[in-house]
C-alpha positions in Angstrom: -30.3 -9.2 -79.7 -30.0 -12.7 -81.4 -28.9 -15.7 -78.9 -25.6 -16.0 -81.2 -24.4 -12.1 -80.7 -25.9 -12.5 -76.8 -23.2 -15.6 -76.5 -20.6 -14.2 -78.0 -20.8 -11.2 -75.9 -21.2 -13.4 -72.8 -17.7 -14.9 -73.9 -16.4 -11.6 -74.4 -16.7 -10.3 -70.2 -16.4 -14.1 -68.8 -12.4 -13.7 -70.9 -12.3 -10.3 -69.4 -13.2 -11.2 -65.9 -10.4 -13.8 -66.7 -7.8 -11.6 -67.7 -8.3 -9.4 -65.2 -8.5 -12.0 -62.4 -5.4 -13.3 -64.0 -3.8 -9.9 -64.1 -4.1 -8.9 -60.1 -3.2 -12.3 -59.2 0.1 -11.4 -61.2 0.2 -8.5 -59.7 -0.3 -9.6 -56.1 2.8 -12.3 -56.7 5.1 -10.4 -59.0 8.3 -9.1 -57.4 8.3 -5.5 -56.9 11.4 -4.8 -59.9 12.5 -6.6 -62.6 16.2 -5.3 -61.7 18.7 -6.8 -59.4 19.4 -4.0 -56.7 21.3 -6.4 -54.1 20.3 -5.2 -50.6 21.7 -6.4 -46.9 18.7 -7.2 -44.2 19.7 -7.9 -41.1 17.4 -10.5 -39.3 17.4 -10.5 -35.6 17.1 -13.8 -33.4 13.5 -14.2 -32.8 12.0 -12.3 -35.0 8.5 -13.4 -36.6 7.1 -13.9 -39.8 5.2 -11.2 -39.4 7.8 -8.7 -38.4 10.3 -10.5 -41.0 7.6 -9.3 -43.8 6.9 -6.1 -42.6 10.4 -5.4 -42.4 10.7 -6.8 -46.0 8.2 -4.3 -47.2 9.7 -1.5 -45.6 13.0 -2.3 -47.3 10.6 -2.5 -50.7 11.7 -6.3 -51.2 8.2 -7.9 -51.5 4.7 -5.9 -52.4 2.2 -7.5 -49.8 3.7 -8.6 -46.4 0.3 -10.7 -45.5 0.3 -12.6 -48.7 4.4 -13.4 -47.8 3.2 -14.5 -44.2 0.2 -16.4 -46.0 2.4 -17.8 -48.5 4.7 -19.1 -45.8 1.7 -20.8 -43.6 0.4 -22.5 -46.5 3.7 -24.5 -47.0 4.1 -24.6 -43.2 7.1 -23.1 -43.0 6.3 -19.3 -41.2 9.1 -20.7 -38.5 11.8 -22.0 -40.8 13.5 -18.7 -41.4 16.7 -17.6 -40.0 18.2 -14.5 -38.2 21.4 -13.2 -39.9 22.6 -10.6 -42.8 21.2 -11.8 -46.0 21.6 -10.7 -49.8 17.9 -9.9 -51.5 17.0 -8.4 -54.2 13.3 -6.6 -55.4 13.7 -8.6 -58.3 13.4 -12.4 -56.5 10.2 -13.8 -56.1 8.6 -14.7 -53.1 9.6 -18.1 -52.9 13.4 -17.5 -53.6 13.3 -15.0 -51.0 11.8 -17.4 -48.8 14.7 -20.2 -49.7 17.1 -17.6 -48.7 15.8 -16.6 -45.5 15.9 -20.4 -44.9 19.7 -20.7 -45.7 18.5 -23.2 -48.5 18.8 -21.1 -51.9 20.9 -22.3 -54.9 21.8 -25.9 -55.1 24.2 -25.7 -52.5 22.6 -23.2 -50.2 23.5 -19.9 -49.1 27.2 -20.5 -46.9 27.0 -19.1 -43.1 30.0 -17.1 -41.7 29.6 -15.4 -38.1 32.3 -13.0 -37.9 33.1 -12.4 -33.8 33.5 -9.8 -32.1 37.7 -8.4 -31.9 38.2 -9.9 -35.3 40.6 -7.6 -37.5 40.4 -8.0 -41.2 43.1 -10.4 -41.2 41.1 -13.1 -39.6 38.1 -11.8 -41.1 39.7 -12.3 -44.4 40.6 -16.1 -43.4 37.5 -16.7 -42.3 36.0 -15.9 -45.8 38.8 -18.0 -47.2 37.9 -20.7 -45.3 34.2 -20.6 -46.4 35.6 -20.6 -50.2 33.6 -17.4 -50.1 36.5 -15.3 -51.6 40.3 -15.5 -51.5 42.4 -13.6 -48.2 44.8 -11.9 -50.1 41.6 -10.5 -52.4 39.9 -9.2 -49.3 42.9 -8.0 -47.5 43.7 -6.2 -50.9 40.1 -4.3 -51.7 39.7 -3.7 -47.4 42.9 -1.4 -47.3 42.8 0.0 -50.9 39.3 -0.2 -52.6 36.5 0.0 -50.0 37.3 3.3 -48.6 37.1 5.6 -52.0 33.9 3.0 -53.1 32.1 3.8 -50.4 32.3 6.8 -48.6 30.6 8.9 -50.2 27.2 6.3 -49.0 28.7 5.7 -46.1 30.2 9.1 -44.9 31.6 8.2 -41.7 33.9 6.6 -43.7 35.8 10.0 -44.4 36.8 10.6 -41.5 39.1 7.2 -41.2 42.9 9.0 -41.6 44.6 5.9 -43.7 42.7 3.8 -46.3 42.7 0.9 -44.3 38.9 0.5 -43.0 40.2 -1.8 -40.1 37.0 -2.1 -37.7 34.7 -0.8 -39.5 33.1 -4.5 -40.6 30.6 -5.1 -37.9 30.9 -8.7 -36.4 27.7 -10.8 -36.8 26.3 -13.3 -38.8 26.1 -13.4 -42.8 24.8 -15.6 -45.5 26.0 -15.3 -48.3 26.3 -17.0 -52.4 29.6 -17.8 -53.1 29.2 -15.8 -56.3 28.9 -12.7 -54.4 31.4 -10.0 -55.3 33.2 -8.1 -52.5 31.1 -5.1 -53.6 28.3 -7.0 -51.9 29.9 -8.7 -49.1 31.8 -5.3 -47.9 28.0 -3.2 -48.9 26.4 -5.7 -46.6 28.8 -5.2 -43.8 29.9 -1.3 -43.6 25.8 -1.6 -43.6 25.7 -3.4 -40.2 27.8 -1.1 -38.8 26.2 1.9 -40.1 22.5 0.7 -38.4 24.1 -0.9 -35.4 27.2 1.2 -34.5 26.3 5.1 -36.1 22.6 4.8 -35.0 24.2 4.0 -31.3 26.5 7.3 -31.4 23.9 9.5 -33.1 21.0 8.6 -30.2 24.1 9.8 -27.8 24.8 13.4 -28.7 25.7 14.4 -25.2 28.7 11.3 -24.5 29.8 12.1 -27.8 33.3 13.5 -26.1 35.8 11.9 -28.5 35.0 11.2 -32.7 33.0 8.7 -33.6 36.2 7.6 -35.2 38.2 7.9 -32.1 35.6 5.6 -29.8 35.5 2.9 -32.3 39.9 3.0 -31.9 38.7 3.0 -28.2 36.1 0.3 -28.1 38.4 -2.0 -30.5 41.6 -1.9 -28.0 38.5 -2.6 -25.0 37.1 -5.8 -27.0 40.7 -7.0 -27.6 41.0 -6.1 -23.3 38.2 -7.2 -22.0 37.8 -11.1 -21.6 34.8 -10.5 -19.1 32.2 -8.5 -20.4 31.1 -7.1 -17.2 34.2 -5.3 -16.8 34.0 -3.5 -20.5 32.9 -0.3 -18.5 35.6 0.0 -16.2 38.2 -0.5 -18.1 37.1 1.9 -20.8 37.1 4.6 -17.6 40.8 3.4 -17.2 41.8 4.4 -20.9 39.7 7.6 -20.9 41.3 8.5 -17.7 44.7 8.1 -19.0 43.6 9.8 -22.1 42.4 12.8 -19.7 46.0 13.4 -18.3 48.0 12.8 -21.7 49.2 9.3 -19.9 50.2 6.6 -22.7 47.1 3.9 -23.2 49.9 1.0 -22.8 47.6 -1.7 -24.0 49.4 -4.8 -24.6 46.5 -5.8 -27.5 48.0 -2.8 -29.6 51.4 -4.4 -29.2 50.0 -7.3 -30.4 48.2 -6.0 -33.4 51.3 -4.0 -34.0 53.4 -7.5 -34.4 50.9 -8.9 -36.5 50.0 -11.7 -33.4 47.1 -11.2 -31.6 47.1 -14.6 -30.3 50.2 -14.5 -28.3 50.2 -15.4 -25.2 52.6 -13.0 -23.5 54.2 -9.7 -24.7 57.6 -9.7 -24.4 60.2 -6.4 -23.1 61.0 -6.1 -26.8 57.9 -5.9 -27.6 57.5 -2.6 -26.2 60.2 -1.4 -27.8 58.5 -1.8 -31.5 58.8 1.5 -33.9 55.0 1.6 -34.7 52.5 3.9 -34.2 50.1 1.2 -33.0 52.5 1.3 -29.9 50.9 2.8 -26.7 53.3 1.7 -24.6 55.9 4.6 -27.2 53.3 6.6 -28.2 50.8 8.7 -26.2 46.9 8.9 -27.1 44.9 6.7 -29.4 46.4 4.5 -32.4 45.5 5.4 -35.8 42.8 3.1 -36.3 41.1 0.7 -34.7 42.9 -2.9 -34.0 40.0 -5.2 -34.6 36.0 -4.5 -35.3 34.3 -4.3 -31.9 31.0 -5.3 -31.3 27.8 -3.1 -30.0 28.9 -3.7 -25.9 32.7 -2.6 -26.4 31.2 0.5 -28.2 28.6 0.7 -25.4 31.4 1.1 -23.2 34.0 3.1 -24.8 30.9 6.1 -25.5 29.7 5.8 -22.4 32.9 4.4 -19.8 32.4 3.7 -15.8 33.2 7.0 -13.6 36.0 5.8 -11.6 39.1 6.8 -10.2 41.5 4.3 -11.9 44.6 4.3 -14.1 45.8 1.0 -14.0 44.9 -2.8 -14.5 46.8 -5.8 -14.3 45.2 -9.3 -15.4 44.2 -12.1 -12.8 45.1 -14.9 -15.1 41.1 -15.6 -14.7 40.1 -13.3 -17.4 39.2 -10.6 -15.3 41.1 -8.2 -14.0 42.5 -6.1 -10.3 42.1 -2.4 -10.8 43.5 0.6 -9.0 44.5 3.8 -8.8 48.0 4.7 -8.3 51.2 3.1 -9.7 52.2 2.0 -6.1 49.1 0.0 -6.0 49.5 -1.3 -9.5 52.8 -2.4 -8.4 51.9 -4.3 -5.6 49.3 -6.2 -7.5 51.4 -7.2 -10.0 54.3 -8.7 -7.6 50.9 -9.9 -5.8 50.4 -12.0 -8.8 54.0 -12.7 -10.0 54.4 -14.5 -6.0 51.2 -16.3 -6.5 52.4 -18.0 -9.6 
């Protein structure tokens, strides 16, 4: 073989070597799709890089979770990222999925919203406004006509809701999101929340499951709106499902409230009881129709799993907890108790 065809072949494999060097690094950095298939992942607090990349692989978002985590020490950054609900897609590359862990993608950044727990859409809804996110009356309009029929068939528990309106079913917890986002997304990413946090929580409890899954949430939304002290979620969820027990009405004053549209009053008034509505418990006997806000993962705890006590009543301190009992008489003499004291 002459020197001339010995260096050309030489060229030859040294470009091939090249190529193919240049093709699995490609290959080790390319995003797994070229399409945009918008997900929700939900980043707990103190979660590591290297559970944040497995957790990314599992959800098929990167290709490699120890080149993410190797990526992420080289810039020194491995402890920038953020817990919350976040949009990705397969389609972003490493390092936008590492801007929007870190709250800083798009020129602006991604915008924060924590919804709390005992919000009801209506205040969810403002608090979207608020962020310039999307409008209230855009929200209000897709939550109680739209999201139902566009999403139950993914997220069947939705069938079972009687009314259209998906009132508690928007778990409460923290979100980043692009202002760009449609409400497909942001209500995807939600309903998603509530599916891993709320449905995985009833379906590991077969055996409390006494009411529908539907029916608890009711439950658990009139306990969040009830129960100022946390510690005392339990017992008053045995309250309610002891009234429920002997066909007794729930006579929760946060259903009045919801069922004026003011969940922030301070007092409810005689009249107040009086309202046509079947939100009423104080008129009507058994659970409302739907929830009254979107209760988080303790109020649920408690309404699946309530205290096993004898009482039917409670009547509120004015310190945010609350004296219990178990007959009328008793309740009766608590609340003059508290009506001399003031």
């Amino acid at each position: 073989m002459s020197k001339k065809k010995f260096a050309i072949i030489l060229c030859l494999i040294v470009v091939l070597i090249g190529a193919t060097s240049l093709k699995l690094a490609y290959d080790l950095i390319a995003p797994p799709s070229h399409k945009y298939q918008p997900k929700s992942v939900y980043i707990s607090p103190q979660t590591s890089a290297h559970e944040i990349a497995k957790q990314l692989k599992e959800e098929g978002l990167i290709k490699h979770k120890r080149l993410f985590v190797y990526y992420l020490k080289l810039i020194q950054e491995e402890k920038k990222l953020r817990s919350g609900v976040f949009i990705l897609s397969p389609s972003y590359s490493l390092k936008r999925i590492k801007n929007i862990l870190e709250g800083k993608e798009g020129p602006g950044g991604l915008t924060r919203i924590t919804i709390p727990e005992g919000y009801n859409l209506a205040q969810i809804a403002e608090a979207f406004e608020d962020k310039k996110i999307v409008k209230k009356t855009d929200f209000l309009n897709y939550a109680h006509d739209i999201a139902k029929d566009k999403f139950k068939d993914q997220y069947p528990f939705l069938q079972e809701i009687p009314t259209n309106n998906i009132e508690g079913y928007l778990f409460p917890e923290t979100y980043f999101f692009s202002k760009g986002n449609t409400l497909d997304i942001i209500f995807n990413a939600m309903l998603k929340q509530f599916s891993m946090r709320i449905v995985k929580r009833w379906e590991e409890n077969p055996t409390a499951q006494i009411l529908s899954l539907h029916e608890t949430l009711t439950l658990a939304s009139i306990i969040e709106r009830e129960a100022a002290a946390k510690e005392e979620s339990a017992i008053i969820a045995s309250v309610f499902n002891n009234r429920l027990k002997k066909n007794m009405k729930l006579e929760s004053c946060a259903t009045i409230l919801y069922a004026i549209g003011d969940l922030n009053k301070r007092s409810v008034l005689y009249k107040d009881l009086k309202i046509k509505s079947s939100y009423n418990t104080y008129l009507y006997p058994g659970l409302p129709p739907t929830p009254i806000a979107s209760p988080g993962l303790h109020s649920f705890e408690a309404a699946l799993t309530p205290a096993q006590t004898d009482f039917y009543f409670f009547v509120a301190k004015g310190d945010h907890t609350h004296y219990f009992s178990k007959t009328l008489k008793e309740h009766n003499r608590l609340k003059n108790q508290i009506q001399r004291g003031k």
